[in-house]
C-alpha positions in Angstrom: 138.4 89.8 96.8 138.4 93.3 95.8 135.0 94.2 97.6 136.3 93.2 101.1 138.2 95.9 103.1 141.6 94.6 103.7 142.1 94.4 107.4 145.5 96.7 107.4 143.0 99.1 105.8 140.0 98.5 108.3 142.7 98.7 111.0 145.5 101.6 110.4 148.7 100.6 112.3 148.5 97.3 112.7 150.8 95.5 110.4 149.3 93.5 107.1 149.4 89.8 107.5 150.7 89.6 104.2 151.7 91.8 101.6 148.8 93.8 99.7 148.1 92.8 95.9 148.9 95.8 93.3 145.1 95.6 92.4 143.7 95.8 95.7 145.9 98.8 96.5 145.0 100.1 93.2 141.0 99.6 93.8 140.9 101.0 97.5 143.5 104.6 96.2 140.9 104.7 93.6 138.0 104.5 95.7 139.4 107.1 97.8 139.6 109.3 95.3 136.1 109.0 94.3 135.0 109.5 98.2 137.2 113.0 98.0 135.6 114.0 94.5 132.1 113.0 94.3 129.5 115.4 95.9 128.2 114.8 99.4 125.2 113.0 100.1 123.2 116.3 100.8 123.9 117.7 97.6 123.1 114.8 95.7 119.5 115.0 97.5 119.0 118.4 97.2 119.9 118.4 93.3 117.6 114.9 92.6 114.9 116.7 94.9 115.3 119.8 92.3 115.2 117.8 89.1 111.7 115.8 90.3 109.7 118.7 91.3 110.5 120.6 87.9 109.9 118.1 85.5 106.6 118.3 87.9 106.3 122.4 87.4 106.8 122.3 83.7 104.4 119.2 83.6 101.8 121.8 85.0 103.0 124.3 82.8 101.8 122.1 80.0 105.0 121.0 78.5 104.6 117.5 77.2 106.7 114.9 78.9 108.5 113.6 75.7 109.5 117.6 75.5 111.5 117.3 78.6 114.9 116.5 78.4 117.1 116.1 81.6 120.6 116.1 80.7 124.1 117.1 82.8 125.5 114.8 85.4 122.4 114.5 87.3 121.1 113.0 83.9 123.1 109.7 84.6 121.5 109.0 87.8 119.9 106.0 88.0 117.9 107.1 91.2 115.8 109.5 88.7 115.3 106.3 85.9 116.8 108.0 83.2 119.3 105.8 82.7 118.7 104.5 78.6 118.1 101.2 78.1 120.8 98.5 77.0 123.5 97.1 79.3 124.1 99.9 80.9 120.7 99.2 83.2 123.1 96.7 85.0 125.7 99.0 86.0 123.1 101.4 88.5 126.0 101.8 90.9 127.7 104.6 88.9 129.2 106.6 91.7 126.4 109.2 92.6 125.8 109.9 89.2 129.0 111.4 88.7 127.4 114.3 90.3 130.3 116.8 92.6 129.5 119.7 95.3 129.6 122.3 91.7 126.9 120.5 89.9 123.6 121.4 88.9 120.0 121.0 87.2 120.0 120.8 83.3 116.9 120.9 81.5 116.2 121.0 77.9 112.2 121.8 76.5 110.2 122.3 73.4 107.9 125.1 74.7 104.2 124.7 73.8 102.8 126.8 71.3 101.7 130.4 72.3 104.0 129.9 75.3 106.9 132.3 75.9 110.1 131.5 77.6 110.4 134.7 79.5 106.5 134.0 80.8 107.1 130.5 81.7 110.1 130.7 83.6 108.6 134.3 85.3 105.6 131.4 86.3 108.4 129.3 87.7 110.3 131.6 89.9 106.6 132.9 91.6 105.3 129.0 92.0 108.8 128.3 94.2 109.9 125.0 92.6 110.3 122.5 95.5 109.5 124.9 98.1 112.1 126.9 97.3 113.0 130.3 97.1 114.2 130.7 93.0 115.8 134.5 91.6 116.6 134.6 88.1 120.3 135.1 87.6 120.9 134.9 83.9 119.5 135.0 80.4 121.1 134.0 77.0 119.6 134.4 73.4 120.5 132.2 70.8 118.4 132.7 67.5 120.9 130.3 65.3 119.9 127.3 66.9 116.0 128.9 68.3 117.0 128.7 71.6 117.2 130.3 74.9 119.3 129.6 77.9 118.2 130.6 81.5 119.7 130.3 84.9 117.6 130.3 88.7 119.6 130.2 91.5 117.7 128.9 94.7 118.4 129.6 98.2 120.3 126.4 98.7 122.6 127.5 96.0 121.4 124.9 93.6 121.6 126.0 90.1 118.8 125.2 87.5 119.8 125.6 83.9 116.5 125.6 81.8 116.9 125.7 77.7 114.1 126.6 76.2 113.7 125.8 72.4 111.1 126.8 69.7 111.6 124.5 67.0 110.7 121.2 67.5 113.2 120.0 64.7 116.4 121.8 66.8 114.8 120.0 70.0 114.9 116.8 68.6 118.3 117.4 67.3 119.4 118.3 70.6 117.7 115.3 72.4 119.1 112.9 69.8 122.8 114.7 70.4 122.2 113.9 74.5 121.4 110.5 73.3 124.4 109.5 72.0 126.6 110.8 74.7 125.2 109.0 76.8 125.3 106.0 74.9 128.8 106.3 74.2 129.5 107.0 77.7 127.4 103.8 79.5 128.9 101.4 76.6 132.2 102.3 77.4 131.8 102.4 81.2 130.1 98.2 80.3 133.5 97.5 78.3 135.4 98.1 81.6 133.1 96.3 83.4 132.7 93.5 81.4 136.8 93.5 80.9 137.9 93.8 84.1 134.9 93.8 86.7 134.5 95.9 89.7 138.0 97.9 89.4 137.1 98.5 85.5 134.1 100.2 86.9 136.1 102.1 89.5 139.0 103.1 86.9 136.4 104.5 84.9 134.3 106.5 87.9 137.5 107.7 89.2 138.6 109.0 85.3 135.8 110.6 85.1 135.8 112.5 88.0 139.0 113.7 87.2 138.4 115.1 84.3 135.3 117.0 85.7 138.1 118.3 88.2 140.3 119.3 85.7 137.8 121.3 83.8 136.7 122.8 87.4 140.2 123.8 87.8 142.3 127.0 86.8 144.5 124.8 85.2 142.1 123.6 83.2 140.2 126.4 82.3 140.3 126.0 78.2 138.0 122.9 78.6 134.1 122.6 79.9 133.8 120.0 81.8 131.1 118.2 78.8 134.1 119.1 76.4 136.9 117.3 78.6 134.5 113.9 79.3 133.7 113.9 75.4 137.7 113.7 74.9 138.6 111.7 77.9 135.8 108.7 76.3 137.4 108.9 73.0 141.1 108.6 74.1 139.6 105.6 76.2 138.3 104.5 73.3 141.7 104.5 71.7 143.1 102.3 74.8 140.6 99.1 74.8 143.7 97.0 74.7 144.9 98.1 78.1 145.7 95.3 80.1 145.0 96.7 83.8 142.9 100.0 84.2 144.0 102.3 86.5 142.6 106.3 86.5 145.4 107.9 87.2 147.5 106.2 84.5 144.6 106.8 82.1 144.3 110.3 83.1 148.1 111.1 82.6 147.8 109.6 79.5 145.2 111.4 78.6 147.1 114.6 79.2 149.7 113.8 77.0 147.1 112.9 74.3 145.9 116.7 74.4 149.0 117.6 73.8 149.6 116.0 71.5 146.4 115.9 69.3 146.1 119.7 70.1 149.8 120.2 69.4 151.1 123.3 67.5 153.4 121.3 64.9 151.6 119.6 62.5 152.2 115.7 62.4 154.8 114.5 60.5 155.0 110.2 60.2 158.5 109.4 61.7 160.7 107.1 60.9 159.0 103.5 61.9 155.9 104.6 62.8 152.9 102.8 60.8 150.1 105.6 60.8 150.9 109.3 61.9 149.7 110.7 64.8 146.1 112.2 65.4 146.2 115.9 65.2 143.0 118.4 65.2 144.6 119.9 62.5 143.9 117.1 60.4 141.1 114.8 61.7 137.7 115.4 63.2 136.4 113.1 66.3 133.3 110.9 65.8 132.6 109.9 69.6 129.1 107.9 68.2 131.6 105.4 67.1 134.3 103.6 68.7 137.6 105.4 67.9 136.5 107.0 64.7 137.5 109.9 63.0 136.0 112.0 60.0 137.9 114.2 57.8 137.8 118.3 58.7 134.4 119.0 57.7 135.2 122.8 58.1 138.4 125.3 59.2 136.0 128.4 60.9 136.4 125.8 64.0 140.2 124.9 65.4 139.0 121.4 66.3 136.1 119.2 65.9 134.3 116.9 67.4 130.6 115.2 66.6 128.0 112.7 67.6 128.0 112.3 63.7 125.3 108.6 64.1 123.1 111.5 65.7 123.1 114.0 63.2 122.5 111.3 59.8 120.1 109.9 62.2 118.3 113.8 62.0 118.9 114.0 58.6 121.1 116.9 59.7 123.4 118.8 56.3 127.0 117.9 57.5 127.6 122.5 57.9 124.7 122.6 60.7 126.2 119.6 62.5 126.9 120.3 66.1 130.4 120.6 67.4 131.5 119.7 70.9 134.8 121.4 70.4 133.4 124.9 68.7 134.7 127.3 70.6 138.4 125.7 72.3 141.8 126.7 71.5 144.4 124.1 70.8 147.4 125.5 71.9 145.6 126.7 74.9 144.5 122.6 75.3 147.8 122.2 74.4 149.3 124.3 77.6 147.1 123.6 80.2 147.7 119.5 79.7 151.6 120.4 79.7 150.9 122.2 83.1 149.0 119.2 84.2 151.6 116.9 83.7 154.0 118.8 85.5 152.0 119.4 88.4 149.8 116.4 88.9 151.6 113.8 87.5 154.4 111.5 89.1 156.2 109.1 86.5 156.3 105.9 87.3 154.0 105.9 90.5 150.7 106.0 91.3 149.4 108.8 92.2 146.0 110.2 93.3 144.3 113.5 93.5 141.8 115.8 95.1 140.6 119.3 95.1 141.9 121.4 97.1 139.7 123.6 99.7 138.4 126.1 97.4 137.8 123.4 94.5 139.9 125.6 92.2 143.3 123.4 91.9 143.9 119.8 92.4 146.1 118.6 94.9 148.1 115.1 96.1 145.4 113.3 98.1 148.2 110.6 99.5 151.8 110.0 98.3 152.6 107.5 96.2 153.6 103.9 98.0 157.4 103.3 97.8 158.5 101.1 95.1 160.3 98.7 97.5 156.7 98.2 99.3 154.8 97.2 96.0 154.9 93.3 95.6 156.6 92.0 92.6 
């Protein structure tokens, strides 16, 4: 089965006893991807040890538990029971949370009344959360949506990013906007499961922490890593029909989706094709629903892209909803998945990736296995 080691893997060198199965080799080059990817078990420790003790400190601080919104990779950990309730509470072996050596502490709070954000986080960085030395390393203003953004740094180098809103009707906008990432994401990480068992699960893990790499990267520096995941679950969404999953195809195909949908020509139906292409020009992503998409709802924005079973849920008006996509350039999208392709991808072959030392590039982790090798 796929969860035993196969012994030519256990044992390097020694020839197979018989030839390995595409899927197997698929579902162990997968796995090893994850095991370059994923953060290491210290930082996942340090950055669950971080989220406990201030959900504690602002606890104390009087903020009101249902005002405390953990969000961010270390969000989808099932270790802190924040995992949402549905099917997704049978799927707790989400590789470490998706969580890698750059991530860090995101908190979002409705600040009690008379309290100040510049007080409460001063109060913070004097009570040492966890122990820990804390400096203040940034601060960011935004009056549109009654919020402000702050950044500690403690001595471990874990980062805490602590929003701080006034309003409780932004807050809950923002909480109910979290919710239905999340939802989307767990549902479709359950379809895989549920489609093709334990290698759906580790297609998916894998995708995923490929495109946090690519948004870590130089390369692919015109996407956030939130931004890239929102995209990379709606293009999956597009490809329910697949009939084995396998990251790396996903994730090439995913490149040429970008560039594609973020395209500079607008689409044009050739000549036997049923429906014309997706183009940003054109369409506007609903990621609350499974491969929707909504008219332009606006043209100050080059692309769009909504949790719109969020915002009717808030009553929000359809010109305050939020967009994932606000501030990205398409034909920048456009040129970074055209680099990708030509420097990650191998037609044809399977190949896998890693970061490289610095964590600024992705790099071949292992070449691809020869053609003749592969069973038919």
């Amino acid at each position: 089965g796929l969860h035993a080691m196969p012994p030519w893997l256990a044992a390097p060198g020694r020839p197979p006893p018989y030839p390995p199965h595409p899927t197997q080799v698929m579902y162990f080059q997968q796995q090893q991807t994850l095991d370059a990817l994923r953060a290491t078990p210290v930082v996942c420790s340090q950055l669950a040890s971080v989220a406990w003790s201030v959900r504690e400190d602002l606890v104390a601080e009087g903020v009101a538990h249902g005002h405390i919104v953990l969000y961010g990779s270390v969000s989808l950990s099932s270790n802190l029971a924040v995992l949402p309730p549905g099917p997704q509470t049978e799927l707790n072996q989400a590789a470490n949370a998706y969580i890698t050596n750059r991530s860090d502490v995101d908190f979002a709070i409705l600040l009690p009344d008379g309290v100040e954000a510049m007080g409460l986080v001063h109060r913070l960085v004097e009570r040492g959360v966890g122990s820990a030395d804390w400096r203040h390393e940034q601060a960011t203003v935004v009056p549109r949506f009654s919020l402000s953004q702050w950044t500690l740094v403690n001595g471990k180098g874990v980062r805490l990013d602590l929003t701080c809103f006034t309003e409780e009707v932004a807050f809950n906008r923002f909480r109910e906007r979290q919710a239905a990432f999340r939802s989307s994401f767990w549902q479709m990480r359950y379809h895989m499961y549920t489609t093709f068992g334990s290698i759906g699960c580790v297609s998916f893990d894998a995708y995923i922490y490929m495109l946090k790499a690519l948004a870590a990267s130089d390369a692919g520096s015109a996407l956030t890593s939130f931004q890239a995941i929102c995209l990379g679950l709606f293009f999956l969404q597009l490809e329910r029909q697949m009939l084995v999953p396998s990251a790396y195809a996903l994730f090439n195909k995913f490149l040429n989706f970008c560039c594609s949908f973020f395209g500079r020509r607008s689409p044009g139906g050739r000549r036997g094709q049923r429906t014309p292409r997706l183009w940003c020009g054109n369409q506007a992503i609903d990621l609350s629903s499974v491969a929707r998409v909504l008219p332009r709802m606006g043209r100050r924005a080059h692309a769009e892209l909504y949790f719109a079973s969020a915002e009717e849920r808030c009553g929000v008006p359809e010109e305050e909803w939020q967009n994932v996509l606000h501030n990205i350039d398409p034909p920048t999208v456009c040129e970074t998945a055209q680099k990708a392709l030509r420097a990650w991808s191998c037609p044809g072959a399977v190949t896998a990736v890693a970061p490289s030392r610095n964590g600024e590039a992705l790099v071949p982790l292992r070449a691809p296995p020869p053609a003749e090798a592969m069973p038919r």
